[in-house]
VMD Tcl script that draws the C-alpha trace (Angstrom):
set ca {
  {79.21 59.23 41.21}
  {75.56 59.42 39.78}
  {74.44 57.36 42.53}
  {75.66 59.57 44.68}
  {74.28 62.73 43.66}
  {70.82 60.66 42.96}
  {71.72 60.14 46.67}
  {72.07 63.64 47.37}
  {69.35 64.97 45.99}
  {67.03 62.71 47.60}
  {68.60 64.11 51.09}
  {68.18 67.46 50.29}
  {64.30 66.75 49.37}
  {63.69 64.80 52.68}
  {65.13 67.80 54.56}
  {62.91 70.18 52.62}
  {59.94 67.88 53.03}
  {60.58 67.64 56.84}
  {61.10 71.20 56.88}
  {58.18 72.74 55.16}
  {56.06 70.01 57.44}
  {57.61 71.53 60.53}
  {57.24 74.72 59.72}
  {53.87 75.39 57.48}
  {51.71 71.85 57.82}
  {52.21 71.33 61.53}
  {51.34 74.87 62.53}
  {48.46 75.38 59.82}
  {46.15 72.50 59.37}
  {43.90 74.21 57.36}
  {46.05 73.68 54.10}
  {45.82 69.78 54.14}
  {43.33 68.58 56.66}
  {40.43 68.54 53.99}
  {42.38 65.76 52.09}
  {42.39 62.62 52.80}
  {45.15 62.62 50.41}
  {47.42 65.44 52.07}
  {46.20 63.70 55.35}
  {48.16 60.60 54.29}
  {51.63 62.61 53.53}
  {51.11 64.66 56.62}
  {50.77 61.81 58.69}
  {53.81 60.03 56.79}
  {55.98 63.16 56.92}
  {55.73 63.63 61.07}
  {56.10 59.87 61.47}
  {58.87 59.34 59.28}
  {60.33 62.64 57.41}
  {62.89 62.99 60.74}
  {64.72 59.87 60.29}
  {64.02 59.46 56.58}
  {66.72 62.80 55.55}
  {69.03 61.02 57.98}
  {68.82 57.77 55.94}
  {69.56 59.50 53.06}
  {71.79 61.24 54.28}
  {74.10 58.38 55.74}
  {73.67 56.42 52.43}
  {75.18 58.96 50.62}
  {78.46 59.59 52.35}
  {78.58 56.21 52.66}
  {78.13 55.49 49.42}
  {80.76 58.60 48.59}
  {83.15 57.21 51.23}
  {83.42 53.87 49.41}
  {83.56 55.21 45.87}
  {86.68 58.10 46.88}
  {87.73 57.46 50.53}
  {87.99 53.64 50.10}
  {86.44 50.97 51.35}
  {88.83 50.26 54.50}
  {88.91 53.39 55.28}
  {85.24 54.63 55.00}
  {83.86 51.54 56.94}
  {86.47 52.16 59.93}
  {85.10 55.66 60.22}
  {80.87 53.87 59.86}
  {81.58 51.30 62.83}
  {83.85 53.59 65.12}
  {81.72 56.42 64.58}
  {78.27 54.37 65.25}
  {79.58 52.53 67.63}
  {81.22 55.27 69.79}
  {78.38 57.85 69.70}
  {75.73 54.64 70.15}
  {77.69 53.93 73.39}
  {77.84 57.82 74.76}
  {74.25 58.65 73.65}
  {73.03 55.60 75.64}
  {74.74 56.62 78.55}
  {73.54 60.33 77.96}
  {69.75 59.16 77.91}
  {70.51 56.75 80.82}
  {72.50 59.17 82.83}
  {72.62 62.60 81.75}
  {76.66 62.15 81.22}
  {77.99 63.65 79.64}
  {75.58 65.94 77.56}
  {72.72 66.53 80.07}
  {69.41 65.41 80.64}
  {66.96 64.75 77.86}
  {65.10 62.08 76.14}
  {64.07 61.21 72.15}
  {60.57 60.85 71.36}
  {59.45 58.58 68.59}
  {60.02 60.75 65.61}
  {63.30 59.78 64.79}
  {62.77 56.12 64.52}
  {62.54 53.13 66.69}
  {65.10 53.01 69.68}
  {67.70 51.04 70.68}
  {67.57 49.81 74.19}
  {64.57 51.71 74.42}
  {66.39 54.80 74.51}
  {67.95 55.94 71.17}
  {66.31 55.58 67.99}
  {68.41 54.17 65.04}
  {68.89 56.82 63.09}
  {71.07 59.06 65.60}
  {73.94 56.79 65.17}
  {73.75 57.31 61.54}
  {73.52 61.25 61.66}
  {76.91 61.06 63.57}
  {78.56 59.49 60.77}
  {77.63 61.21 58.18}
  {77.84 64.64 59.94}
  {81.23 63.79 61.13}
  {82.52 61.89 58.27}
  {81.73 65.27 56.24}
  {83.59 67.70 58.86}
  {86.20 65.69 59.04}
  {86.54 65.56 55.46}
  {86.27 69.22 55.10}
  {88.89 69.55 57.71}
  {91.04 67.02 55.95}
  {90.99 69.28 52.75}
  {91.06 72.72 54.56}
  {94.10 71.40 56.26}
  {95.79 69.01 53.55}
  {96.09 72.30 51.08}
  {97.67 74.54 53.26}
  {100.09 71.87 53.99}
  {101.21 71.36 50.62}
  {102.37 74.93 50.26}
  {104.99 74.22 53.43}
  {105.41 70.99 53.47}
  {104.28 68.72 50.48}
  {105.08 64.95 52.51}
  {103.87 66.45 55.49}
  {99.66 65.66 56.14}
  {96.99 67.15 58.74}
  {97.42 64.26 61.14}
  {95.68 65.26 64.87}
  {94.91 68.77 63.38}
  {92.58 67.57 60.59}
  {90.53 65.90 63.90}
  {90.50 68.58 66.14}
  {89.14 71.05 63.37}
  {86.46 68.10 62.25}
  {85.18 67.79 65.41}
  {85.17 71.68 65.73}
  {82.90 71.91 62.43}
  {80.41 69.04 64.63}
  {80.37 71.31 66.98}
  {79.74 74.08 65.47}
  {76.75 72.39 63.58}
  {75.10 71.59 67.16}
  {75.66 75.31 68.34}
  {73.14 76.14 65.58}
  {70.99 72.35 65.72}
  {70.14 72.76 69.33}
  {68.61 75.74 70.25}
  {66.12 75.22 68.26}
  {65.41 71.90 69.43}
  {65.40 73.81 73.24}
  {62.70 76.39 72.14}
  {59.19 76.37 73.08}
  {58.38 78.00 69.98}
  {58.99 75.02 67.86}
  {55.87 73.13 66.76}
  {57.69 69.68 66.94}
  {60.87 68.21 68.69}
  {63.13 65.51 68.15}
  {64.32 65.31 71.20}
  {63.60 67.01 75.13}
  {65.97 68.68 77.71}
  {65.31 67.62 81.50}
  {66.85 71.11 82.57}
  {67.02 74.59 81.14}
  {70.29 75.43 79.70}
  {72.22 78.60 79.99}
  {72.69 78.05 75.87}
  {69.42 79.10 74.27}
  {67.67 76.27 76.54}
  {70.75 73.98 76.09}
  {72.67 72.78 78.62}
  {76.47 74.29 77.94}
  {77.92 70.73 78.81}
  {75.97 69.48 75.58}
  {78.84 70.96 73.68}
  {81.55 69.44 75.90}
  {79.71 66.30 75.14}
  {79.55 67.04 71.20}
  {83.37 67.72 71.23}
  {84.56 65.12 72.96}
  {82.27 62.27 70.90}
  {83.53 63.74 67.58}
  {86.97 63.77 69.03}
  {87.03 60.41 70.25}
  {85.46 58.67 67.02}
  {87.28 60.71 64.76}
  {90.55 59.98 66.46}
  {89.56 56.64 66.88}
  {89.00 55.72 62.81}
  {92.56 58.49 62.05}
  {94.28 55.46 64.47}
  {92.90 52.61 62.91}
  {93.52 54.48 59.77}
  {97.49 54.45 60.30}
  {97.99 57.31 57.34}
  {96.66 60.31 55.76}
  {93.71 60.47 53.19}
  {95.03 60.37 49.56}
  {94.65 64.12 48.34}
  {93.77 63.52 44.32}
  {90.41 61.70 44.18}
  {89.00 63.72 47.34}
  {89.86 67.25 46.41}
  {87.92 66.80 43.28}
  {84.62 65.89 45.03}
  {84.84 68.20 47.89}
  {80.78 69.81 46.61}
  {79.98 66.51 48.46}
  {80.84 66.98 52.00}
  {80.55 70.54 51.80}
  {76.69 70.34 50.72}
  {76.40 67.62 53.07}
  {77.77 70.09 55.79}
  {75.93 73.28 54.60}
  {72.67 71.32 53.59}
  {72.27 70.46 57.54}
  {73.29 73.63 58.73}
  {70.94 75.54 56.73}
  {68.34 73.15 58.23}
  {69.32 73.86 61.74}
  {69.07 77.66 60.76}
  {65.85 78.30 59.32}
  {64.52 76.30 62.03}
  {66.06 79.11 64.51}
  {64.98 81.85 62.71}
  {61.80 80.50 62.86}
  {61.37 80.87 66.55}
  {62.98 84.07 66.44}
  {67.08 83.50 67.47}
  {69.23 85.06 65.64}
  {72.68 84.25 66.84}
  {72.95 80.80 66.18}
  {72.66 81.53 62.91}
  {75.60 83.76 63.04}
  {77.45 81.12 64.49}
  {76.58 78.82 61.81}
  {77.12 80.80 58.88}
  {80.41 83.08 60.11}
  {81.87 79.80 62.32}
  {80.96 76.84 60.14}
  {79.47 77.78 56.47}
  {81.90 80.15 55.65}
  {85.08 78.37 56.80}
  {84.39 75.72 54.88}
  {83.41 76.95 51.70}
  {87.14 77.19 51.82}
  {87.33 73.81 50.46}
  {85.96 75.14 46.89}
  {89.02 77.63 46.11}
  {90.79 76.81 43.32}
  {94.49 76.17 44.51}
  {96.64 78.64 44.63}
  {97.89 78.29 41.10}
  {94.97 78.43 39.48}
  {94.04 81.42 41.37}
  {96.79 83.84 40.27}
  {96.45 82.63 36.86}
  {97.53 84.84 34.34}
  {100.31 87.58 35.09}
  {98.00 89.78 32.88}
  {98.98 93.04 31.04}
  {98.60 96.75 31.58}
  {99.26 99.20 33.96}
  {99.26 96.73 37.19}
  {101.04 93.96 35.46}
  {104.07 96.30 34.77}
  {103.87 98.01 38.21}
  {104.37 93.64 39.64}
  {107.61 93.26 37.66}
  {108.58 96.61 39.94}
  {107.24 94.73 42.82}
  {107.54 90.76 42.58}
  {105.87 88.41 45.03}
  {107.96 86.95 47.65}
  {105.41 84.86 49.21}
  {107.08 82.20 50.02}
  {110.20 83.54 51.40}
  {108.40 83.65 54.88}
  {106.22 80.92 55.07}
  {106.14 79.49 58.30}
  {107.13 75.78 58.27}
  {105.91 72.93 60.02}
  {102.14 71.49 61.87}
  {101.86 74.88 64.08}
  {102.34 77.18 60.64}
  {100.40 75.26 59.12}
  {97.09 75.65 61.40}
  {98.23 79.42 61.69}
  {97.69 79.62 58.17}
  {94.47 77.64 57.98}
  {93.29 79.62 61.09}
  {94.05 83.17 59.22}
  {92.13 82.03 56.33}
  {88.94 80.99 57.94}
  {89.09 84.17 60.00}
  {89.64 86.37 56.84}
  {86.55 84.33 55.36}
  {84.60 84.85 58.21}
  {85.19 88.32 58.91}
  {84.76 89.09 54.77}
  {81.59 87.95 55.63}
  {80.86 89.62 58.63}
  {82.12 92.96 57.09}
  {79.38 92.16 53.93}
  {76.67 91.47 56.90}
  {77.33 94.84 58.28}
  {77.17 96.42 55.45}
  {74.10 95.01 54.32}
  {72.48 95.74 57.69}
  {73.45 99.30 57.18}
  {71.66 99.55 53.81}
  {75.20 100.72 52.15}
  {75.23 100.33 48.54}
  {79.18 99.58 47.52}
  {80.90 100.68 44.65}
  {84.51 100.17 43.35}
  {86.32 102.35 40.73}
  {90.17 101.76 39.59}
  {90.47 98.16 40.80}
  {92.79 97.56 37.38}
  {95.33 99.25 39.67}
  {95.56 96.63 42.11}
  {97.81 94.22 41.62}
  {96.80 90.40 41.51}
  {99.52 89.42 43.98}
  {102.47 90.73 45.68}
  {103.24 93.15 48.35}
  {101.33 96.14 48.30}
  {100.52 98.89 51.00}
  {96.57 100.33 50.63}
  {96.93 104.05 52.02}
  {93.13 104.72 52.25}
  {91.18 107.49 53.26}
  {89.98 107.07 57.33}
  {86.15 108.38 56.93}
  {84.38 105.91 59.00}
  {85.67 104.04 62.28}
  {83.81 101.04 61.42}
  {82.34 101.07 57.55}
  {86.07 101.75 55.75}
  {87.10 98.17 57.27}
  {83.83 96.66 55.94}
  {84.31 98.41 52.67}
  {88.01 97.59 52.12}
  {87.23 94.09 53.17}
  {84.09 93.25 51.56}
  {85.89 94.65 48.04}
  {89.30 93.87 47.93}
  {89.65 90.70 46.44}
  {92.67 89.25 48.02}
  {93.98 88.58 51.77}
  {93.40 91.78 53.87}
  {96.01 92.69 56.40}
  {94.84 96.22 58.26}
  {96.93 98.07 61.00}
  {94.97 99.03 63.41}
  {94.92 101.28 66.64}
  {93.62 99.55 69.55}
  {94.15 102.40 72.23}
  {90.60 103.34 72.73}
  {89.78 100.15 74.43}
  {89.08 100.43 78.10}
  {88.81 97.60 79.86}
  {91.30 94.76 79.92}
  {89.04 91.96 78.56}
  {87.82 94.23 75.68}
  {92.10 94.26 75.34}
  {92.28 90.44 75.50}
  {89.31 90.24 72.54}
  {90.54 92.31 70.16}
  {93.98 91.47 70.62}
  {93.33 87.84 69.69}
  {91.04 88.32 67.26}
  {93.48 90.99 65.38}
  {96.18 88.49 65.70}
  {93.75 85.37 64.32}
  {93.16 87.60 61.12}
  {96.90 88.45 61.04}
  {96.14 92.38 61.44}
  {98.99 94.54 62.92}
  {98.26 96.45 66.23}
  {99.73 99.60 67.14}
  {98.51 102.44 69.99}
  {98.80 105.94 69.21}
  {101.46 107.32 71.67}
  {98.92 111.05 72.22}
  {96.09 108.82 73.44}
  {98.28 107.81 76.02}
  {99.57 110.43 76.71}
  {99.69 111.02 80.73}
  {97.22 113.37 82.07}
  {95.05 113.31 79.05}
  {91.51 111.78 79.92}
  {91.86 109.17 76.98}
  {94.77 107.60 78.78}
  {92.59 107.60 81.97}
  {90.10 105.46 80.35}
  {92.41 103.21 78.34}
  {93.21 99.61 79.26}
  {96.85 100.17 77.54}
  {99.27 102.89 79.45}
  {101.82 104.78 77.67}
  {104.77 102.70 78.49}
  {103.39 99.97 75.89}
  {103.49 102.61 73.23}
  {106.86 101.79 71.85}
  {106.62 97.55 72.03}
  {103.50 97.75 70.40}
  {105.04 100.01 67.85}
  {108.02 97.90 67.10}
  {105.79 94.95 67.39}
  {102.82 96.31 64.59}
  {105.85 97.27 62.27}
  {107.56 93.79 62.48}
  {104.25 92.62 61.73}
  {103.62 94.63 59.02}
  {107.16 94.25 57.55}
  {106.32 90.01 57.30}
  {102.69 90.81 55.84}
  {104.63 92.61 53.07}
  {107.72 89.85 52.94}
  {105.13 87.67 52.72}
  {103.62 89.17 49.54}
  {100.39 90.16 50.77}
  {98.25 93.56 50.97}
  {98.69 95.71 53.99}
  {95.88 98.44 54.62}
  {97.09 101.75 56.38}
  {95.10 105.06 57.18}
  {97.68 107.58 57.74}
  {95.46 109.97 58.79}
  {95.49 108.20 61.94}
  {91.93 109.17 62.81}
  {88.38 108.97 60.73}
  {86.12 111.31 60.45}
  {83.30 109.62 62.05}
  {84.81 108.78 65.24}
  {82.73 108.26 68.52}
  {86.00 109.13 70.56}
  {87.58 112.47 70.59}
  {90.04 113.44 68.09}
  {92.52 116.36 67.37}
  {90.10 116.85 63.69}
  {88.55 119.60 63.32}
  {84.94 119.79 61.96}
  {86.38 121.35 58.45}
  {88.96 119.00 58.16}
  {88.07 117.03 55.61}
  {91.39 114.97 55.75}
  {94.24 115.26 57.91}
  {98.02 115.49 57.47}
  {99.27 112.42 56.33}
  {101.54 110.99 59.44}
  {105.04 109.40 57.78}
  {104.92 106.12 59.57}
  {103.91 104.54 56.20}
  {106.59 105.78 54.23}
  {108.89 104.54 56.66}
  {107.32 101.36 56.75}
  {107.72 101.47 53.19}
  {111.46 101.89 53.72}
  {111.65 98.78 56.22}
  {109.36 96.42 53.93}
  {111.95 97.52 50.79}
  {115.08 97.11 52.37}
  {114.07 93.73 54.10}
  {112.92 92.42 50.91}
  {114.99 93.87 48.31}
  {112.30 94.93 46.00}
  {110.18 97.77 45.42}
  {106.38 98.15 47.77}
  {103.90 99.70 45.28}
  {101.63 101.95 47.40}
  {98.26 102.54 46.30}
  {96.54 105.98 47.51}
  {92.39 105.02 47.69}
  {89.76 107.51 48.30}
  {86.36 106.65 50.41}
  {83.60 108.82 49.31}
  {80.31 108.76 51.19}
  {77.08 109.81 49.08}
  {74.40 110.71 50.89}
  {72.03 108.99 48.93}
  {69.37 107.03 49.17}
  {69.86 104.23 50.06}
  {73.53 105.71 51.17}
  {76.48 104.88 48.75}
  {79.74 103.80 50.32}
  {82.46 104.19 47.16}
  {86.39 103.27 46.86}
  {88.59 104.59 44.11}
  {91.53 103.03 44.16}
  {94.61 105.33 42.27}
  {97.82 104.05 40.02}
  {100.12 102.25 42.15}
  {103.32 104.81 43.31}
  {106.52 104.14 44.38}
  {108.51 105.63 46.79}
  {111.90 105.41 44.64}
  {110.52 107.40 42.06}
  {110.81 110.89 44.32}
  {113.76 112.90 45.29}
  {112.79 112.85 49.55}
  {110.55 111.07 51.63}
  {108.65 114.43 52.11}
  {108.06 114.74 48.51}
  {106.44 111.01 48.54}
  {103.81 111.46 51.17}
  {102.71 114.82 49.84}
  {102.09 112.90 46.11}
  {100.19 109.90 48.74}
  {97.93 112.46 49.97}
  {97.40 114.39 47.16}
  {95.88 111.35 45.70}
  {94.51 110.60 48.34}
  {92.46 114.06 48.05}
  {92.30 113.81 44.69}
  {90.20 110.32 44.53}
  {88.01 111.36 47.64}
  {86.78 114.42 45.49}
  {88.05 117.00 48.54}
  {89.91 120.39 48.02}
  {90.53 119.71 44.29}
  {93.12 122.71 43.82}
  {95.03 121.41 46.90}
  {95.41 118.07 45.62}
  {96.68 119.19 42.29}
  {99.03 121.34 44.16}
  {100.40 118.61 46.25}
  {100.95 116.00 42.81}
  {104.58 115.77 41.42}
  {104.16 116.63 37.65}
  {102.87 114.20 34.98}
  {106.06 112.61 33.98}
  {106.74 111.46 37.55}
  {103.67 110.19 37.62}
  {103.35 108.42 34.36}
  {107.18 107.19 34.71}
}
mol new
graphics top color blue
foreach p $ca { graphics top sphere $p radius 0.5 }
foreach p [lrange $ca 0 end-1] q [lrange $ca 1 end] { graphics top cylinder $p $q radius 0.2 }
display resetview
């Protein structure tokens, strides 16, 4: 493998080198042109630097395929996916089908047929070889947990050539801009994309579909697991090495989307690939407080584990949207200038059903928070009743169910008459499905030993809708539908749901401090009546967030039941 990393390095210095010519020599003369000597590189980086990283590039997933794919199986993938793409791109630059009109200048090496130079060919195999790859892996280790004999097959294509895709989403609007000092490559037309013509990603998809299901044909069997899992850093840096090119170029001329996309849709999901395995991840049962709280609450995460190809993509698509939104939720925060603090997170267990009953201060930061610090899965329940308009419902909907979140509506919303159920897209006939639905839902998260967020106040405190809190409530009456969802998850599984009460806190500092204090785990068995079990929930509740510290104590069962 030192080749390859020798390999590897020698990519990631061409793209640097083309870089920093594209975006300090080209637009500032001044720093070279007095050398004949910086003349020379200047002149060899813009004739050569744009073909020279994809060289490099090729060689060493070639070189990597070989060495740990094999040597059947990597050269399939080099003449099907050269080949193929050669075939389409010449018919693209001949006839505009099927990505749209546009031509290569001479940067990228000289052209076949007069039309596309010779390194293109060999940026669609390693690119693709390295997304399929990562889909391969991203795929092949959420299969073993259902189905050990069973491999990715068609899904480990269709998510490779998503990851191509996604890479171009990012690549070519930067390519399309203006702004760009220098251009591999011209559109005939101006796209609706960012200058890009929106059947360039039809195109994209259906090249890295047809190549990669090509070579999987010709292939006849799934990659061997053992010697690839080991080396994944390679097609992952491959991967994130060329998207970070694409995205500083971008946010050079001023977009900032794409590299959104890139990061939330491609980077992230695939730094999937470097997780230990799930094994290795719990680790240690541990001792203390939280390890003797698990033996009251044991994981039963396999006793629902959906079975088959379509579980398995379920659970590779919940993954990659927990990633991404993790992500999105640090973004946020960071955009906000929130500085984030955690106190008591000894008290959450490692693994194994557990309901978070959290303090509801902020509509949108207490997701971010609870997301960006918790660090396992992330299940919330959430209320999607203030939406008005029916595609709004159709968004959030799907995107709730891609990150396996409950969704429930709060029945006085919708109430008729009331000017929030005027506005709504839901009506108040939905109320009860949607009910039964989120606590199903929520019941499997638990079954399924993972972490289940729940504000019971119902409503935060910063709310830009109207809400029955009043401006010196500092927290409302806990509702009971957690303790009876508590009931449901017990008597489905059979064991006992630790519930841990966590207080937000909100410092108005500067820069503002965002903090969550997460209490002892308690259990619902330990109390006489269920009324007796939400009051000790919200007293903690109170308690952690620092509010009406009398009235907390007052609500707290004494310290035996709370130390038993």
């Amino acid at each position: 493998m030192k080749a390859v990393k020798v390999l590897f390095i020698c990519h990631l210095a061409a793209l640097l080198f083309g870089l920093a010519g594209m975006l300090i020599a080209l637009p500032h003369p001044e720093l070279w042109s007095f050398s004949p000597l910086l003349v020379s590189v200047f002149s060899f980086g813009i004739n050569y630097a744009g073909s020279l990283h994809i060289l490099f590039g090729a060689a060493t997933v070639l070189l990597f395929g070989l060495r740990i794919v094999g040597v059947r199986r990597t050269l399939i993938f080099f003449a099907a996916s050269t080949l193929i793409s050669l075939s389409i791109e010449l018919i693209g630059t001949s006839t505009g089908f099927p990505f749209g009109p546009y031509s290569y200048n001479t940067f990228l090496g000289f052209k076949i047929l007069g039309h596309v130079p010779y390194s293109i060919p060999l940026s669609w195999f390693y690119m693709g070889f390295s997304a399929y790859l990562l889909a391969h892996l991203l795929l092949r280790r959420r299969a073993e947990e259902a189905e050990p004999r069973k491999g990715p097959g068609l899904w480990a294509v269709l998510l490779g050539a998503y990851l191509l895709t996604v890479w171009d989403l990012t690549l070519d609007p930067a390519m399309a801009s203006e702004r760009l000092p220098l251009h591999f490559w011209q559109w005939g037309v101006q796209g609706a994309y960012f200058g890009m013509p929106v059947q360039n990603l039809v195109g994209w998809s259906v090249t890295g579909l047809l190549y990669m299901g090509v070579s999987r044909l010709l292939w006849r069997s799934d990659l061997a697991e053992q010697r690839l899992s080991g080396a994944a850093w390679l097609p992952f840096g491959i991967y994130t090495a060329n998207t970070l090119f694409a995205i500083a170029l971008d946010l050079s001329v001023g977009l900032w989307l794409p590299p959104l996309l890139g990061l939330f849709l491609g980077i992230l999901p695939a730094a999937l690939v470097l997780r230990r395995s799930g094994g290795d991840e719990r680790g240690a049962s541990g001792s203390g407080p939280a390890a003797r709280d698990e033996e009251l609450a044991p994981s039963l995460a396999q006793t629902q584990a959906p079975q088959g190809s379509r579980g398995l993509v379920q659970r590779s698509l919940h993954s990659i949207a927990r990633l991404v939104m993790r992500g999105g939720a640090a973004f946020l925060l960071w955009r906000r200038g929130l500085r984030i603090a955690v106190e008591g997170s000894e008290h959450l267990p490692p693994r194994g059903p557990v309901i978070v009953a959290a303090r509801h201060y902020h509509h949108l930061y207490d997701g971010c928070l609870l997301l960006r610090s918790v660090p396992r899965p992330v299940h919330i329940l959430v209320a999607l009743d203030w939406v008005r308009t029916s595609w709004q419902r159709f968004l959030m909907e799907r995107l709730c169910a891609l990150a396996g979140w409950p969704v429930m509506l709060r029945p006085e919303r919708l109430r008729p008459g009331t000017e929030s159920a005027a506005v709504s897209a839901y009506r108040a006939s939905e109320v009860t499905p949607y009910l039964r639905r989120a606590w199903r839902q929520a019941v499997d998260v638990l079954r399924g030993g993972g972490l289940l967020v729940v504000f019971p106040e119902g409503y935060p405190a910063v709310d830009p809708l109207p809400s029955p809190r009043q401006p010196t409530e500092a927290l409302l009456p806990f509702r009971p539908g957690f303790a009876r969802l508590v009931e449901l998850a017990e008597r489905a599984s059979g064991a006992s749901i630790p519930v841990l009460p966590a207080g937000i806190v909100w410092s108005a500092t500067h820069p503002p401090r965002l903090t969550l204090r997460l209490g002892a785990p308690l259990f619902r068995r330990l109390y006489a009546d269920t009324a007796q079990f939400i009051a000790a929930v919200e007293g903690c509740v109170r308690l952690l967030s620092g509010l009406d510290y009398d009235q907390a104590l007052a609500r707290l069962p004494d310290k035996e039941v709370l130390q038993s």
